[in-house]
C-alpha positions as CSV (number, residue, x, y, z in Angstrom):
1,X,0.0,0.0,0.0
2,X,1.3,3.6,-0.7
3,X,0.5,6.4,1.2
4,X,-0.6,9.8,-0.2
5,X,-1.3,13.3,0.8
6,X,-3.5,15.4,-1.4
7,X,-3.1,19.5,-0.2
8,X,-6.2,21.9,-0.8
9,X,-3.9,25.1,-0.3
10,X,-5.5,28.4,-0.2
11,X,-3.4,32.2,0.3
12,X,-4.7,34.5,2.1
13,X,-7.5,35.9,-1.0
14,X,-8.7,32.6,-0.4
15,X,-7.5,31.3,-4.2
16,X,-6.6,27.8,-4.1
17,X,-3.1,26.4,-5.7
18,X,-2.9,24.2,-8.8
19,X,-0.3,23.0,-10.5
20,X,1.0,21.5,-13.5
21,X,2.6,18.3,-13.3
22,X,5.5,17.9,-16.5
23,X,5.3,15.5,-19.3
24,X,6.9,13.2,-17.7
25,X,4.5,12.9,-15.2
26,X,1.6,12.8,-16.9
27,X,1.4,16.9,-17.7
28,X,-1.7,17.2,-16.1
29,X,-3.2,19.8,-13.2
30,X,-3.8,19.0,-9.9
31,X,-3.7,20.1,-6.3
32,X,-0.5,19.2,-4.4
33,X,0.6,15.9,-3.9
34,X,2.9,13.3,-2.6
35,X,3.7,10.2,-1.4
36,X,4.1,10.2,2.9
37,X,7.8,9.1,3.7
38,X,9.1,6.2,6.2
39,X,10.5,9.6,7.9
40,X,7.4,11.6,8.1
41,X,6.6,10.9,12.1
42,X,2.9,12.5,11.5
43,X,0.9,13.1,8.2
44,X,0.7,16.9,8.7
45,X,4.7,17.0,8.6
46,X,4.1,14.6,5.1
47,X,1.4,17.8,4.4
48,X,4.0,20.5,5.4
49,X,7.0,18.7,3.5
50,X,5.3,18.1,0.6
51,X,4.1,21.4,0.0
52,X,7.6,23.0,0.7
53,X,9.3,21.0,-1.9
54,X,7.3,21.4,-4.6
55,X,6.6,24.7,-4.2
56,X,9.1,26.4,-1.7
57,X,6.1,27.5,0.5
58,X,5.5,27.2,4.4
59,X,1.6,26.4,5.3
60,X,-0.3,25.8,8.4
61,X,-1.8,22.4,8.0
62,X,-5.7,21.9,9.6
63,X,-4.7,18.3,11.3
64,X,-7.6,16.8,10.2
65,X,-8.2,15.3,6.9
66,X,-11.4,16.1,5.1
67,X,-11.4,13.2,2.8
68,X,-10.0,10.3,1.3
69,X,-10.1,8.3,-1.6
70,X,-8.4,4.8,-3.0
71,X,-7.0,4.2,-6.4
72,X,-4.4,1.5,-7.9
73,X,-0.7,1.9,-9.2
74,X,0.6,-1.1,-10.9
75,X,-1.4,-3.3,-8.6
76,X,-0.9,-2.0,-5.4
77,X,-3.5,0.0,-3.6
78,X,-2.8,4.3,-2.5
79,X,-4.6,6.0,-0.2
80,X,-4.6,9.3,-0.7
81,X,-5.7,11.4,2.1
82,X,-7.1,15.1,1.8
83,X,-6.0,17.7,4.0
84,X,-6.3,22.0,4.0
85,X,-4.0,24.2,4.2
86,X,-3.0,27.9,3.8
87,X,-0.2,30.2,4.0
88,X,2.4,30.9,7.0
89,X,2.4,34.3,5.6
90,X,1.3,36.8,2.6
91,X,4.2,35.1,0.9
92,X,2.7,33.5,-2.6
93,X,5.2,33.3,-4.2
94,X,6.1,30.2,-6.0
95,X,9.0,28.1,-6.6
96,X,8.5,24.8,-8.3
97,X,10.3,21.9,-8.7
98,X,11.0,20.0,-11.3
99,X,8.2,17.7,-10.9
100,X,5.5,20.8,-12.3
101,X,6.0,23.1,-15.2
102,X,3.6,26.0,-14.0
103,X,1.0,26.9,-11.2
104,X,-1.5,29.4,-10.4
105,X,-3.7,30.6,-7.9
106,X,-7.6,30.6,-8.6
107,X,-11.1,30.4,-7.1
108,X,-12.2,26.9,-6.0
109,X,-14.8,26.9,-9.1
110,X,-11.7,27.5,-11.7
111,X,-9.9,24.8,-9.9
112,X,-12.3,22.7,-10.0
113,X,-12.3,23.3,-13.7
114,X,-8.7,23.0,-14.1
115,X,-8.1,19.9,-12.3
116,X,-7.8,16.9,-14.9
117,X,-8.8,13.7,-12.7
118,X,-12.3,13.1,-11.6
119,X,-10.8,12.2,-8.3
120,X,-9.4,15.7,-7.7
121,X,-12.4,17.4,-8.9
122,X,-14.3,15.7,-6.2
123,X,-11.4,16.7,-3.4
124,X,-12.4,20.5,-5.0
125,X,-15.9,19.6,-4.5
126,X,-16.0,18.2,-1.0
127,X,-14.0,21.2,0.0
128,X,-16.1,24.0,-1.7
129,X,-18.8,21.9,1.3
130,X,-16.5,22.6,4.8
């Protein structure tokens, strides 16, 4: 089984994040992801990590998840578990890695438009409903 976070980050205007991932990796837009490390002691550190490598930002994690859904990766089941978060500061500013080719910041309804996998549209969804 793999472990997954799936981060809903807002800045303070209350625009959520999307991103880009590159050709490699698929080259589609999504909210942030990752996959939880053997190192990460809590999932809200996986949240926080997560979110400062691929995008150089600091967030403040709401502990509890929201949601969570299951999918398959060459036949082994991932969790992926929903969390919110927003910025440490008015700090926006983006610095991706390698693993996304561009981002923006946009209201949850042209997120939700954005997103390419039914399975983040929903995420978008359930969140619009908290």
């Amino acid at each position: 089984m793999i472990i997954k976070v799936n981060v809903v980050l807002q800045n303070k205007e209350g625009k959520i994040l999307v991103v880009k991932r590159s050709e490699k990796d698929g080259g589609f837009w999504q909210t942030i992801t990752g996959t939880v490390e053997p190192t990460d002691l809590r999932l809200v550190e996986a949240v926080k990590r997560e979110v400062k490598e691929e995008t150089g930002l600091d967030v403040i994690v709401n502990a509890k998840p929201f949601y969570f859904f299951t999918w398959e990766k060459e036949d082994r089941e991932v969790i992926e578990i929903c969390f919110w978060a927003y910025l440490r500061d008015n700090n926006d500013r983006v610095i991706l890695s390698n693993e996304h080719t561009a981002y923006g910041w946009s209201s949850i309804e042209v997120a939700t438009e954005i997103v390419e996998k039914e399975s983040n549209k929903k995420v978008l969804d359930i969140f619009k409903s908290i």
